[in-house]
C-alpha positions in Angstrom: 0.0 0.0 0.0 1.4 3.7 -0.8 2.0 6.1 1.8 0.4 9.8 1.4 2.8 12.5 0.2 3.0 15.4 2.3 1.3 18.1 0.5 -1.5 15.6 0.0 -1.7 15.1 4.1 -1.6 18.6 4.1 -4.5 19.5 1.8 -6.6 16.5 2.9 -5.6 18.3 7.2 -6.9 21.8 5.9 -10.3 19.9 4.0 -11.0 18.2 7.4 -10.2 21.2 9.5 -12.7 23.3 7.5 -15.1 20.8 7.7 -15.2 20.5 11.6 -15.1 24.5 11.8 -18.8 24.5 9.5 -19.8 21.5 12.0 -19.1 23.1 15.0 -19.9 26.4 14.0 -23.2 25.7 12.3 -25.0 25.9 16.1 -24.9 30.2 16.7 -26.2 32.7 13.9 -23.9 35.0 12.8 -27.3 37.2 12.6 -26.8 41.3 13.2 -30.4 41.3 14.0 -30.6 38.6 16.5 -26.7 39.1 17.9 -25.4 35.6 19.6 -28.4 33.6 19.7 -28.4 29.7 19.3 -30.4 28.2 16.6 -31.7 24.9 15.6 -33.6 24.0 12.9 -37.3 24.5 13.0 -40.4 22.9 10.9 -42.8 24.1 12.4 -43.9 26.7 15.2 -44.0 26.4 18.7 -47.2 27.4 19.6 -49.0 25.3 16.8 -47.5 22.7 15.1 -49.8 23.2 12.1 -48.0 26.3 11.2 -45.1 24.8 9.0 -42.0 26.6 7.7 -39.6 26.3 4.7 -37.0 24.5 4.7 -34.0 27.0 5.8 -35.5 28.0 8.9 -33.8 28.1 12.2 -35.6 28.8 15.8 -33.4 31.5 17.8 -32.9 31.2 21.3 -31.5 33.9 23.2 -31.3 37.3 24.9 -31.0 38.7 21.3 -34.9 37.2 20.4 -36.5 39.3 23.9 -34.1 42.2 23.0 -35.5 42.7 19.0 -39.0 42.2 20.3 -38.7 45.1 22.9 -37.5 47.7 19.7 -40.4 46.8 17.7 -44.1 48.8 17.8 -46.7 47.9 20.3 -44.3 44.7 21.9 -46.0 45.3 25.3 -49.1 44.2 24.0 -47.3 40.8 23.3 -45.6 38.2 24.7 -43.9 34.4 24.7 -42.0 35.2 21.9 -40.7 33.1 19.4 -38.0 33.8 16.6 -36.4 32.7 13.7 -34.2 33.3 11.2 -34.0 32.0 7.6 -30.2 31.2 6.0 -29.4 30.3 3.0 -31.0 30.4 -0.4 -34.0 30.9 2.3 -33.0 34.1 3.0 -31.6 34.9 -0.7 -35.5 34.4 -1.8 -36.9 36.9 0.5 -40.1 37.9 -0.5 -40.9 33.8 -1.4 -39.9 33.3 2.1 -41.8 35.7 3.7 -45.1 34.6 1.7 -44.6 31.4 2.7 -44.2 32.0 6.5 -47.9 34.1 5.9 -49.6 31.7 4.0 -48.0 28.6 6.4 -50.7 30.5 8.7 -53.2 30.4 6.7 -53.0 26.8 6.2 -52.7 26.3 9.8 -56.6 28.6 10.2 -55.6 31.5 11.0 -56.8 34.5 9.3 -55.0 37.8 8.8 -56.3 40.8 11.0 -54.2 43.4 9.8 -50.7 44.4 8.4 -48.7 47.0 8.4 -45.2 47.7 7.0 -42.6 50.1 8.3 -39.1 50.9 6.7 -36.8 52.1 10.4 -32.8 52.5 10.7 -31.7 49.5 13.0 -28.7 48.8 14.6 -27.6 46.9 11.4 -28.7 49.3 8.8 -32.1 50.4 6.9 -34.9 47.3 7.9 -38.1 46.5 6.5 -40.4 45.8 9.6 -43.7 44.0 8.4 -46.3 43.5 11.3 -49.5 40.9 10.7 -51.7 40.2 13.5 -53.4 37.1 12.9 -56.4 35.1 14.9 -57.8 31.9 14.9 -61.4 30.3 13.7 -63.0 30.7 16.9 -61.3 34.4 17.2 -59.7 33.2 20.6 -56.7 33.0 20.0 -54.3 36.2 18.6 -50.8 36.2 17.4 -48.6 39.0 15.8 -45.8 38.1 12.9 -43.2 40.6 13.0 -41.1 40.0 9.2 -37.9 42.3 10.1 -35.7 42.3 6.7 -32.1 43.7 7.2 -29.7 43.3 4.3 -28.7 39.6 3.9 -31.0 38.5 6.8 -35.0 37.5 7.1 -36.2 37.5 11.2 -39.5 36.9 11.8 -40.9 36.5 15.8 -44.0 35.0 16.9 -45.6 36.9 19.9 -49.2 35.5 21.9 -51.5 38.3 22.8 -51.3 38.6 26.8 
C-alpha cells in the first residue's frame, strides 16, 4: 500500500479542518439582528404545530430574540416570543420566504387581521419591519408576525397576545 505524500496530508488536514469548523460552527447565527443567539432547525412553530416553515429555517434562542422584540411597535401588547431566522438560499429568496411564513398561517386557520409595513434605521442598517396580527377560527386565540428584513438576513418573531 502507498503512503500519502505530504502536500497531499496537508491539503486533505486543511479539507478536514474546514469541515469541523462549519460542523461546529453551524449551532450560533452569525445574525446582526438577532446578535449571539443559538439556533436549531425549525419545521414548524412552537405554539402550533400546524403552522409549517420552509426548509432554511432556524428557531433562535437567546437574549437577542426578547431584546429585538422590545424595539419593535406595540411589543408590550405581546408576549412568549418566538423567533427565527432563515439562512441560506431561504434568506436569498426573501419575498418567497416571507409569503410562505404568511400563507403557512393560513394553512394552519388562521386569518389575517391586519398588516402594516414600516421601513426604520436599525442597529444593522435600513430594515423593512412587516407587522401581521393574525387570529384563529373561533377568534380566541391572537398572534402578531413581525417579518424584520435587514440586508442579507430575514427574522421573523411570533408573539401571543397577553
Amino acid at each position: 500500500m502507498r503512503g500519502m505524500s505530504a502536500t497531499g496530508a496537508r491539503r486533505l488536514g486543511w479539507r478536514a479542518a474546514l469541515v469541523v469548523a462549519a460542523v461546529l460552527g453551524g449551532g450560533v447565527a452569525q445574525a446582526q439582528l438577532l446578535a449571539e443567539v443559538l439556533t436549531t432547525t425549525a419545521i414548524s412553530a412552537t405554539f402550533d404545530s400546524a403552522v409549517r416553515f420552509p426548509s432554511g429555517s432556524l428557531r433562535a434562542v437567546g437574549e437577542g430574540v426578547d431584546t429585538l422584540a422590545r424595539r419593535l411597535p406595540g411589543a408590550s401588547q405581546w408576549g412568549d416570543w418566538e423567533g427565527y431566522v432563515a439562512r441560506g438560499l431561504a434568506a436569498n429568496l426573501k419575498p418567497a420566504f416571507v409569503h410562505n411564513v404568511i400563507t403557512s398561517f393560513a394553512v394552519a386557520g388562521y386569518f389575517e387581521d391586519s398588516r402594516e409595513t414600516r421601513t426604520v434605521e436599525g442597529p444593522a442598517g435600513t430594515e423593512t419591519q412587516t407587522k401581521i396580527v393574525f387570529f384563529d377560527m373561533m377568534g380566541s386565540r391572537m398572534h402578531v408576525l413581525y417579518v424584520i428584513e435587514a440586508g442579507e438576513e430575514v427574522v421573523w418573531l411570533i408573539g401571543h397576545v397577553k
